[in-house]
C-alpha positions as a Markdown table, in Angstrom:
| # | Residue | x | y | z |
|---|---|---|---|---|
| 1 | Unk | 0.0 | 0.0 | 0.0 |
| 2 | Unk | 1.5 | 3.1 | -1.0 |
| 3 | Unk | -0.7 | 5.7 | -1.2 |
| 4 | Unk | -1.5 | 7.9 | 2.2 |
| 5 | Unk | -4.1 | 7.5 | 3.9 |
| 6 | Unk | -6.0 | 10.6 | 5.4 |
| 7 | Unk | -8.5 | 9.5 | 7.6 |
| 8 | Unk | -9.6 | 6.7 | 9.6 |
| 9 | Unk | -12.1 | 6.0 | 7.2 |
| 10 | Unk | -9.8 | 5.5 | 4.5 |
| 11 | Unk | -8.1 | 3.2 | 6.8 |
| 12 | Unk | -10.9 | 1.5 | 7.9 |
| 13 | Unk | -12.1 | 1.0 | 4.0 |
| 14 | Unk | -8.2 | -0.4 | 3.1 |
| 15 | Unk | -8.6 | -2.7 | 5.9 |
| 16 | Unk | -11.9 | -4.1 | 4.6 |
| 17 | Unk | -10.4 | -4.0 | 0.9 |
| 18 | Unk | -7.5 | -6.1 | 2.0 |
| 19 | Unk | -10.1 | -8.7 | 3.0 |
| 20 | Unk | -12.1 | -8.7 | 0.7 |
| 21 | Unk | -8.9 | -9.4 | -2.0 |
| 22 | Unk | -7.5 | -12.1 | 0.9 |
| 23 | Unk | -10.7 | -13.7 | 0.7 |
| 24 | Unk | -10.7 | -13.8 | -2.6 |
| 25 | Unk | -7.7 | -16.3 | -2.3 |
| 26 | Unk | -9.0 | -18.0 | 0.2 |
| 27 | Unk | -7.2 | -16.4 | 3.3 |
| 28 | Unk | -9.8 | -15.8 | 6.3 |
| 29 | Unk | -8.3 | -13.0 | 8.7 |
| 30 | Unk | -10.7 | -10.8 | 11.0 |
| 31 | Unk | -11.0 | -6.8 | 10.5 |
| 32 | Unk | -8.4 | -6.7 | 13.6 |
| 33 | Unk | -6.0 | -8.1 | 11.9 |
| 34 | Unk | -6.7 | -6.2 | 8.6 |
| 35 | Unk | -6.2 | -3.2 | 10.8 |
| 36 | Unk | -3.0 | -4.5 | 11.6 |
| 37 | Unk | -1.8 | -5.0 | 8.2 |
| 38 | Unk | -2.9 | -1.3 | 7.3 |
| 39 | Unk | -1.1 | 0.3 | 9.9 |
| 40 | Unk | 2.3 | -1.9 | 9.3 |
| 41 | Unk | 2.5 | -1.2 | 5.4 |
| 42 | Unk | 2.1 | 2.8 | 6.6 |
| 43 | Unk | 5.4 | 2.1 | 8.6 |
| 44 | Unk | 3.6 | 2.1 | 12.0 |
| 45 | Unk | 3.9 | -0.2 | 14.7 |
| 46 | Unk | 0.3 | -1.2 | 15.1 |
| 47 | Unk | -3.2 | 0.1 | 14.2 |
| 48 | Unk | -3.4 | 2.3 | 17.6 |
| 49 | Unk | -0.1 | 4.2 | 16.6 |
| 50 | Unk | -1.7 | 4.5 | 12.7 |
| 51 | Unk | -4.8 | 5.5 | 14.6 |
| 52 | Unk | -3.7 | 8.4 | 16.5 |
| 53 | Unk | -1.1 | 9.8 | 13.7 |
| 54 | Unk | -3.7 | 9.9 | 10.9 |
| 55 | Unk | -6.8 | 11.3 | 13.3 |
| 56 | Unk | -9.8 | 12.3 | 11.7 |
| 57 | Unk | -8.8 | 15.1 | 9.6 |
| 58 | Unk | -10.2 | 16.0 | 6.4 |
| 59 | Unk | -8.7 | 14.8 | 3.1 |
| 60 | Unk | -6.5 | 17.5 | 1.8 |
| 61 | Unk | -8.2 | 18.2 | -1.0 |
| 62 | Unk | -11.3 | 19.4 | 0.9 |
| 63 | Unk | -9.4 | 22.2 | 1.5 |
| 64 | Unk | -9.6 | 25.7 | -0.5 |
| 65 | Unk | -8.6 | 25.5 | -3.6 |
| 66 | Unk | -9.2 | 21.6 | -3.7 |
| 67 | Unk | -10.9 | 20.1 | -6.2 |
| 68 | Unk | -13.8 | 17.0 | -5.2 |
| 69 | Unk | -16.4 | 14.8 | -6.9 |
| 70 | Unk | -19.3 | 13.3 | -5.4 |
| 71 | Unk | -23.3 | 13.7 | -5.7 |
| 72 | Unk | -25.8 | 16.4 | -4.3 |
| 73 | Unk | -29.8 | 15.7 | -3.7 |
| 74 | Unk | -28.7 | 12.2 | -6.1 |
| 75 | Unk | -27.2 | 14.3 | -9.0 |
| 76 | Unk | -23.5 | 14.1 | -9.7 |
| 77 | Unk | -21.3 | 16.7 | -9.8 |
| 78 | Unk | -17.2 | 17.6 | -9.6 |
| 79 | Unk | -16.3 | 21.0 | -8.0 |
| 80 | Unk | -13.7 | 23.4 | -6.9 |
| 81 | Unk | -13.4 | 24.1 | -3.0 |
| 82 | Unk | -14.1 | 27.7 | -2.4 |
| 83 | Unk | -14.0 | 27.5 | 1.3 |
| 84 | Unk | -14.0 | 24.6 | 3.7 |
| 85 | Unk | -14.5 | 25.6 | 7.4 |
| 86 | Unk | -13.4 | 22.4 | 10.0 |
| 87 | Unk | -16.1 | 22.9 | 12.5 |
| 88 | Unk | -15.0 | 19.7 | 14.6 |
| 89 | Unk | -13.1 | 16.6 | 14.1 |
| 90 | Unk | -14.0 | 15.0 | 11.2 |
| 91 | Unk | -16.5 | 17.8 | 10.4 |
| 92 | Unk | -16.4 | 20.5 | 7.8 |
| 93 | Unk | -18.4 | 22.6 | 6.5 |
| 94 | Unk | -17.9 | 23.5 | 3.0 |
| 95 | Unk | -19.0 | 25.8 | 0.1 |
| 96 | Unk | -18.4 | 24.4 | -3.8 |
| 97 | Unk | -18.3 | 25.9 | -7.3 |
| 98 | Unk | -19.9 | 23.4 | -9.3 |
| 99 | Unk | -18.2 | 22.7 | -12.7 |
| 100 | Unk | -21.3 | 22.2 | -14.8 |
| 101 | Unk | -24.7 | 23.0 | -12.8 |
| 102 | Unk | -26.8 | 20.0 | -11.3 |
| 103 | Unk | -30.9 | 20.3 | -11.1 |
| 104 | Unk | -32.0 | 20.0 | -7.5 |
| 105 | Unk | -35.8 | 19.5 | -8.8 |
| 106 | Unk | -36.8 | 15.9 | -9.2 |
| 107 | Unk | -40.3 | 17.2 | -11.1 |
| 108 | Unk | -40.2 | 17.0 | -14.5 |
| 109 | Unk | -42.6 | 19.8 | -14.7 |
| 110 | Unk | -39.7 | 22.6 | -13.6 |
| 111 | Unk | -35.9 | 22.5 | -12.9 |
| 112 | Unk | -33.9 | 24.3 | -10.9 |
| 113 | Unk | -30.2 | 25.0 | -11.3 |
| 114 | Unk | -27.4 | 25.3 | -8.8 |
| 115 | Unk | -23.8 | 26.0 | -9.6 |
| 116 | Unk | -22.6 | 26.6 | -6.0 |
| 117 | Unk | -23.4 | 24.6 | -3.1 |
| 118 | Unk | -22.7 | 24.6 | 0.9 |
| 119 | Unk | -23.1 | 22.2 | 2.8 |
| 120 | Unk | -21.4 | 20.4 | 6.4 |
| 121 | Unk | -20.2 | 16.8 | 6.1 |
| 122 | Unk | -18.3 | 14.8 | 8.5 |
| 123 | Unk | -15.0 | 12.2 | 8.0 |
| 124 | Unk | -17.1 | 9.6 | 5.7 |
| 125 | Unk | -17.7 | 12.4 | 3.0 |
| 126 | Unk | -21.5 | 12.5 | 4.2 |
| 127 | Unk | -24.0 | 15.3 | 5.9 |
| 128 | Unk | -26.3 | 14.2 | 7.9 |
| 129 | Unk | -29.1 | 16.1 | 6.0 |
| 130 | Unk | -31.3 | 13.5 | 4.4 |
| 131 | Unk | -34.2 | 13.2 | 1.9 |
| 132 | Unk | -37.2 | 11.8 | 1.9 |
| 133 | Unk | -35.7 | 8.4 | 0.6 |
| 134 | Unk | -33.1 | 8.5 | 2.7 |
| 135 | Unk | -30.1 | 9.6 | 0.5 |
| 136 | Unk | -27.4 | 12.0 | 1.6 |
| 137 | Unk | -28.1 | 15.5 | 0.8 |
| 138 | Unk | -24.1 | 16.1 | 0.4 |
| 139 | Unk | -22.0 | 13.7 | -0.5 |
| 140 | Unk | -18.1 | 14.0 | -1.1 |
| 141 | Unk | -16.3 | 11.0 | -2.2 |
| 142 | Unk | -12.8 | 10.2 | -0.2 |
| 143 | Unk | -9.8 | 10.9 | -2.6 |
| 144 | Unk | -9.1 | 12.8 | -5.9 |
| 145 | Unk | -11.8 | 13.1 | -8.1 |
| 146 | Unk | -12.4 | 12.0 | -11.7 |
């Protein structure tokens, strides 16, 4: 694993990705152990010293200037980070230019366009604002976007 891992979500979604692709082969190991694995191919000791270097910080492209991808009321979208405000750990509240606009109207009878966006979401990329069926409001996918 070479790539750096921001968060412990990250970490925690490697760890399951690892067993998935063990399992695969037929190697059984338990998420503990995955967590293990993670942690010693970052160059730590064990998954406690991962856990407390990595925290629960935003990815650094959440920050200004950063570019994202991810969906808003179900439409996709890609965006550049105009301001990104960490409100608590994990947590971050964020405003987005929108590359192309997205239509926050589900009618077909009217749309309405939106090319900037704000919005608070916490370490797993999602705000806790829902709709009606259920799906985030927000959502920021972990890493570089497309």
């Amino acid at each position: 694993m070479s790539a750096a891992l921001s968060t412990r979500s990250e970490a925690k979604a490697a760890a399951r990705r690892l067993r998935a692709r063990l399992g695969e082969r037929g190697i059984r190991i338990g998420h503990a152990e995955a967590l293990e694995r993670v942690a010693r191919a970052h160059g730590f000791r064990d998954w406690n010293a991962f856990h407390a270097a990595i925290d629960d910080r935003p990815p650094a492209t959440w920050a200004r200037g950063g570019r994202v991808s991810g969906t808003y009321l179900a439409q996709p979208f890609t965006a550049r980070v105009v301001d990104a405000e960490a409100l608590r750990p994990g947590w971050v509240r964020m405003v987005l230019d929108l590359d192309a606009p997205v239509d926050v109207v589900s009618f077909d009878g009217f749309s309405n366009l939106r090319r900037r966006i704000r919005g608070l979401v916490g370490p797993g990329g999602y705000s806790r604002e829902r709709t009606s069926a259920g799906i985030a409001h927000l959502r920021i996918e972990i890493g570089a976007p497309d």
